[in-house]
C-alpha positions in Angstrom: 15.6 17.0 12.5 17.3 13.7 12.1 15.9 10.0 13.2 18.5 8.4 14.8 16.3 5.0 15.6 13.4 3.6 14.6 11.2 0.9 16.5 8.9 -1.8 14.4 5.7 -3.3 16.0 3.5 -5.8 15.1 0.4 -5.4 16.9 -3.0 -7.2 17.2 -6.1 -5.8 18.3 -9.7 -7.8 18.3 -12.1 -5.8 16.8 -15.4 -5.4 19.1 -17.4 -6.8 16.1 -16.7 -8.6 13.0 -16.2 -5.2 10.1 -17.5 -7.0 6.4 -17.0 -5.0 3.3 -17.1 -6.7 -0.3 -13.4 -8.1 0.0 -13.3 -10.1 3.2 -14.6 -9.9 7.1 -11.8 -8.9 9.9 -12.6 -10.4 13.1 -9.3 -8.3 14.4 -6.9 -5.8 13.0 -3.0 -6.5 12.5 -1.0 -3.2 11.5 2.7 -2.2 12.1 3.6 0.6 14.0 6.2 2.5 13.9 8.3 4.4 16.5 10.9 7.5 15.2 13.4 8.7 17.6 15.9 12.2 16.5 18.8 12.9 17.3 17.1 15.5 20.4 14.9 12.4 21.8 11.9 13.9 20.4 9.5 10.8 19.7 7.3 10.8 16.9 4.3 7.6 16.2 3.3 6.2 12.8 0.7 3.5 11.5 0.9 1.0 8.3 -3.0 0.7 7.3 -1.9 -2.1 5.2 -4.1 -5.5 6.1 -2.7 -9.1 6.2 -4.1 -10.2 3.1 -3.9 -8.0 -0.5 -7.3 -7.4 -0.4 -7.7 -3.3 -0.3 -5.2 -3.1 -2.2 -1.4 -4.4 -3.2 0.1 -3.8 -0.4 0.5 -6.3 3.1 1.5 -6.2 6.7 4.6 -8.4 5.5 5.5 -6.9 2.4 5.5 -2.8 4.3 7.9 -4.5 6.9 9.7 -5.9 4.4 9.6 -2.0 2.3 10.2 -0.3 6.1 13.1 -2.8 6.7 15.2 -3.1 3.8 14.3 -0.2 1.7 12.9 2.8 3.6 14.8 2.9 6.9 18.0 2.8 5.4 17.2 6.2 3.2 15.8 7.9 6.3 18.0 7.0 8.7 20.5 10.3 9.8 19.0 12.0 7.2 19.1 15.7 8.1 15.5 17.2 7.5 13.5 20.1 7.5 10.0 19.7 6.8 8.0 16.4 6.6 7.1 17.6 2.9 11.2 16.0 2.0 10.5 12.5 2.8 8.4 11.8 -0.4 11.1 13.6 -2.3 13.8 10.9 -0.6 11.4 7.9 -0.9 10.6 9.0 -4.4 12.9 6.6 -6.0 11.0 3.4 -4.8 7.8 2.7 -6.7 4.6 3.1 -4.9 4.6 0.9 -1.8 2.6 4.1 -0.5 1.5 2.6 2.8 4.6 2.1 3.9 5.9 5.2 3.0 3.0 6.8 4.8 4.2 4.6 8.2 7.6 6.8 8.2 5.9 10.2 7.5 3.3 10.4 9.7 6.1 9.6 12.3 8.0 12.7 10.9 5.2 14.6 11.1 4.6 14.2 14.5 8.1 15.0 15.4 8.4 18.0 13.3 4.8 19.2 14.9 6.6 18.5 18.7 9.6 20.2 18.1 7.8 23.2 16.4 5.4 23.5 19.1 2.3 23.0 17.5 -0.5 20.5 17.1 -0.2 18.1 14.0 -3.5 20.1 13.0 -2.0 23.3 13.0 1.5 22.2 11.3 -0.7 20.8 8.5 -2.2 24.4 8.5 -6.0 22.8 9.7 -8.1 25.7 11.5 -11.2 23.7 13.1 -11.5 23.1 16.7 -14.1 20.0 15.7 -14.5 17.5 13.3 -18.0 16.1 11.6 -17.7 12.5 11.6 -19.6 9.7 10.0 -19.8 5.8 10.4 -18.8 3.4 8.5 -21.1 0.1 8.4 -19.9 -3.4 7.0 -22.3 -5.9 5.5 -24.8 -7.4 7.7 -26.9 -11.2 8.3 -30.2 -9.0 7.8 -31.4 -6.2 6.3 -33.3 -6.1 10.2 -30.0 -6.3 12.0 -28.2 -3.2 9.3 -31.5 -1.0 10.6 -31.3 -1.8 13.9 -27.6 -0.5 13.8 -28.4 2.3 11.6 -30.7 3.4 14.2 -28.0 3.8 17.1 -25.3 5.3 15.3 -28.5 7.6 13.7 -29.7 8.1 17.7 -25.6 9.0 18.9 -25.8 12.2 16.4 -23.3 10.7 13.8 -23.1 13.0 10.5 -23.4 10.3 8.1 -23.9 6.5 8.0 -21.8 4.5 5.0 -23.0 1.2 4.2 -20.9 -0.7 2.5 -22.4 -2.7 -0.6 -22.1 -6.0 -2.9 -24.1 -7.4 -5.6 -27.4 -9.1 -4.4 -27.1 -6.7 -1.1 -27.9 -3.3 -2.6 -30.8 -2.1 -3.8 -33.1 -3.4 -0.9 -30.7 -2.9 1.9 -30.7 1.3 0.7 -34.4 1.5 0.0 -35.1 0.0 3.2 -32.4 2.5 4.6 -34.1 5.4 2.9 -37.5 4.1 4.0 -36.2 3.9 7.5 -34.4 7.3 7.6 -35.7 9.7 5.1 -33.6 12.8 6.5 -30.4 10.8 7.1 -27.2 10.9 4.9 -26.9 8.2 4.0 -23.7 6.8 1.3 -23.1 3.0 -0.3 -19.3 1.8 -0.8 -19.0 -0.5 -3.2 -15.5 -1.8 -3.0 -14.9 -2.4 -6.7 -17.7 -4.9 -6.8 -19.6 -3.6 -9.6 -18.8 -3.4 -13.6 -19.7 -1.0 -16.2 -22.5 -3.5 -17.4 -24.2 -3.1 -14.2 -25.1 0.5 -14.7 -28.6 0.0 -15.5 -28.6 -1.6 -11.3 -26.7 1.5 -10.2 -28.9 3.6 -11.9 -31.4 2.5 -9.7 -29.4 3.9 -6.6 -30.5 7.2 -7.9 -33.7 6.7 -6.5 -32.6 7.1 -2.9 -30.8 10.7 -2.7 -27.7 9.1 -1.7 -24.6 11.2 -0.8 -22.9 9.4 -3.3 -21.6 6.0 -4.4 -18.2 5.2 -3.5 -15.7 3.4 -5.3 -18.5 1.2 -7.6 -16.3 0.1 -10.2 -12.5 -1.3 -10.4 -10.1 -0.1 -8.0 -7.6 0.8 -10.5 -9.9 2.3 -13.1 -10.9 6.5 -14.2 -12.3 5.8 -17.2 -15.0 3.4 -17.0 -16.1 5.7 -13.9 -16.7 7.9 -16.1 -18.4 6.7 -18.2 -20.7 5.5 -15.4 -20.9 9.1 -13.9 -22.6 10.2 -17.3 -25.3 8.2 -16.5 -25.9 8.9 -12.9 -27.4 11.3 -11.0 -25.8 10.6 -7.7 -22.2 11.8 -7.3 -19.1 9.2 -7.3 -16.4 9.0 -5.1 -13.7 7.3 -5.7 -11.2 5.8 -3.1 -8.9 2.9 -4.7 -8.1 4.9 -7.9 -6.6 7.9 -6.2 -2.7 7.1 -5.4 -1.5 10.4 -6.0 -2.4 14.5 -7.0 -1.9 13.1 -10.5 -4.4 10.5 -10.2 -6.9 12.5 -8.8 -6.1 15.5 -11.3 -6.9 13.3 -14.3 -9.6 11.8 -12.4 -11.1 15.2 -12.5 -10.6 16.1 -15.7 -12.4 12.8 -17.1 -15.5 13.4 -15.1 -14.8 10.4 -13.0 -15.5 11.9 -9.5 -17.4 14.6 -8.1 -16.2 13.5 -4.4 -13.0 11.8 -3.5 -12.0 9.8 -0.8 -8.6 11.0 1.1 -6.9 7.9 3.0 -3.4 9.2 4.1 -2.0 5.4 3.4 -3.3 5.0 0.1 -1.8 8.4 -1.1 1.8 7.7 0.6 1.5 9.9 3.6 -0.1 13.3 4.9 2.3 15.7 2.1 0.3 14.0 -0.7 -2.9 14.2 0.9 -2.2 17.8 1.2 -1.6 18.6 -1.8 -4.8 16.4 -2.7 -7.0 18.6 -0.1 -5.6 21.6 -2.0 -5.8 20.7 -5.5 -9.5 19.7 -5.1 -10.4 23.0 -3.3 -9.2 24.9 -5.8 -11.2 23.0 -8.4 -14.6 22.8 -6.0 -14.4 19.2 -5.3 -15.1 18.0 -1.9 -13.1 15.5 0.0 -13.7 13.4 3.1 -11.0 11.2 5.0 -11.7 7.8 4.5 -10.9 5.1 7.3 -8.9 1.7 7.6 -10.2 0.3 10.9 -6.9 2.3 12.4 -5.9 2.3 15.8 -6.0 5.9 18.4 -2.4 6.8 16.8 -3.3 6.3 13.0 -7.0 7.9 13.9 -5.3 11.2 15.4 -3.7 11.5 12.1 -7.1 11.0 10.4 -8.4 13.6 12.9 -5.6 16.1 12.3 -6.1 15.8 8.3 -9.4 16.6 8.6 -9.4 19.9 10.0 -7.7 21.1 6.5 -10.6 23.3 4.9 -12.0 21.7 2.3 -12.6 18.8 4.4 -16.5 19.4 4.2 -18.1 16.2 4.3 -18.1 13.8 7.8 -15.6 11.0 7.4 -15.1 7.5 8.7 -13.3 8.3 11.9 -15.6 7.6 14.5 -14.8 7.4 18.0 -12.1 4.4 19.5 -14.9 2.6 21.1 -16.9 2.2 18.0 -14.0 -0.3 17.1 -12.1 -1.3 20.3 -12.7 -2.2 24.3 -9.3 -0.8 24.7 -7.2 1.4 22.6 -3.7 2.3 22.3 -4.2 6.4 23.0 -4.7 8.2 26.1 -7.5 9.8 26.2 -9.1 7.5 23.8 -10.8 9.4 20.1 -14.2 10.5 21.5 -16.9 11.2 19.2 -20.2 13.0 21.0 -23.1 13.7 18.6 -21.6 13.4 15.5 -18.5 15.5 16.6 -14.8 15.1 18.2 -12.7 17.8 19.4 -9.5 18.2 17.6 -6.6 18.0 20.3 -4.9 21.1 21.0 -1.9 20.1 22.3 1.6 19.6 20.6 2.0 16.1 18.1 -1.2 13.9 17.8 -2.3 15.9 20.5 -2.8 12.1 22.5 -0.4 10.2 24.7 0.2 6.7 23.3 -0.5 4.2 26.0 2.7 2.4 26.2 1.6 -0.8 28.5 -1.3 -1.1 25.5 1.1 -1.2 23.1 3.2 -4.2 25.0 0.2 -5.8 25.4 -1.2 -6.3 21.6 2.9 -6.5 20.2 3.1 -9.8 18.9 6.5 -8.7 17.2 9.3 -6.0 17.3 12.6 -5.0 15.7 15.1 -1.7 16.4 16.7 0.3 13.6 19.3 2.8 14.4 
């Protein structure tokens, strides 16, 4: 295959409710998309996860435009290829930046899945017809309103509920929680918003037979998390520190992790992730597919991902009208009791709803 042109959209879609995590509240959701074209026509959709501010991590919607534009387009353009797996090896020169790497991959991925005449699933070797899906729950005004929430997603048959955490609104909120739903898996993200000196408050976690505790301590660190794993009894996951196989090998090998967190942005595209998903089955650790408040396109990757093996725990990507009153797929992600169907059809497996798309572009640039 060989891209030939390549569209760049900056869309903007309101969130149906405010999402508040430890780093900041989103009211609605800017990302780029990104639009590949071969030489054979064959059309091919990828999402930047990265938010407007440097909050998750490094990386922005204006600095990945700024990657895309100047740095990444220019190495991919006319570039004969055969296998998405190459386009890490030809962005390899350029230093991290892995969300914007990730934008012009997933595109590839699609394309290659198109013109090999397979779902993206199946090209990424995934063999479930389903998905196990969990929810993902920002901080709330009241521990009364976070139950009342909990409740419904518990009621619509979702896998797993993930309440996200900060100190002062943490031990409560999960005793309540566990109070409240005794048989429900139930998991805390911390964001980073803990230290190594609050162990002895984490420790307290232990109490409540959590799934695990994601991401507690600083998102670039391995070894204070395990230092802290030592002295829990509930399993961390981490999600910030894991850029890379490497990162997750020697996250391993330290102890740090007994889960980890698989976001296809974070790790520079679905190759990495991959080889993440493999390298963790083959050592017995179990992986979920985290989520960044993505759109239908950059959720059908998440679903595709997920249908790799070792995939054994429900992940963040719930259904498109958990987040939207309109998405940009047709038909919209659908979760129904705690489960979506995994497309069977060639690509994402969804048509992207082009008069959507118009609709939330605020901005656009061609590359060919």
């Amino acid at each position: 295959m060989k891209i030939t042109d390549i569209t760049i959209r900056h869309l903007q879609m309101k969130l149906k409710d405010p999402f508040t995590t430890s780093f900041g509240t989103f009211t609605n959701k800017e990302f780029l998309l990104l639009e590949a074209r071969d030489v054979e026509g064959t059309i091919g959709w990828g999402e930047s996860v990265a938010f407007n501010s440097p909050w998750y991590n490094e990386e922005t919607l204006k600095t990945n435009w700024h990657m895309l534009e100047d740095f990444l387009i220019p190495l991919i353009l006319n570039k004969e290829l055969n296998h998405p797996d190459e386009v890490s090896e030809i962005f390899s020169s350029i230093r991290k930046n892995n969300m914007a790497k990730s934008t012009i991959e997933g595109a590839v991925w699609d394309i290659y899945a198109q013109q090999t005449n397979q779902s993206l699933a199946a090209a990424l070797g995934g063999k479930k017809d389903k998905i196990e899906v969990g929810i993902s729950i920002g901080i709330q005004k009241s521990i009364e309103d976070l139950v009342a929430l909990v409740d419904g997603f518990v009621k619509e048959g979702y896998k797993r509920i993930k309440v996200k955490i900060k100190p002062g609104w943490d031990i409560e909120v999960m005793r309540t929680l566990r109070e409240k739903f005794p048989d429900t898996a139930i998991m805390a993200d911390a964001n980073s918003a803990y230290r190594l000196e609050d162990t002895a408050l984490l420790k307290q976690l232990d109490a409540f037979d959590l799934m695990m505790i994601e991401q507690p301590l600083a998102s670039d660190d391995i070894i204070d998390h395990a230092q802290l794993q030592k002295q829990l009894k509930t399993p961390i996951c981490l999600d910030e520190s894991i850029h890379s196989l490497e990162d997750a090998r020697k996250a391993v090998e330290l102890g740090s992790t007994g889960i980890i967190n698989i976001k296809i942005g974070r790790v520079g595209g679905l190759s990495e992730a991959k080889k993440i998903h493999d390298y963790c089955a083959a050592n017995n650790v179990p992986v979920w597919c985290g989520g960044m408040l993505e759109s239908g396109i950059g959720r059908a990757h998440n679903v595709a991902l997920t249908t790799l093996p070792n995939f054994i725990l429900p992940g963040d990507t719930a259904g498109s009208n958990r987040y939207w009153e309109k998405d940009i797929i047709l038909p919209e992600v659908v979760a129904t009791n705690g489960y979506i169907d995994v497309p069977q059809t060639v690509g994402i497996g969804y048509e992207v709803d082009r008069e959507a798309v118009e609709s939330f572009t605020i901005a656009k640039k061609n590359y060919n």
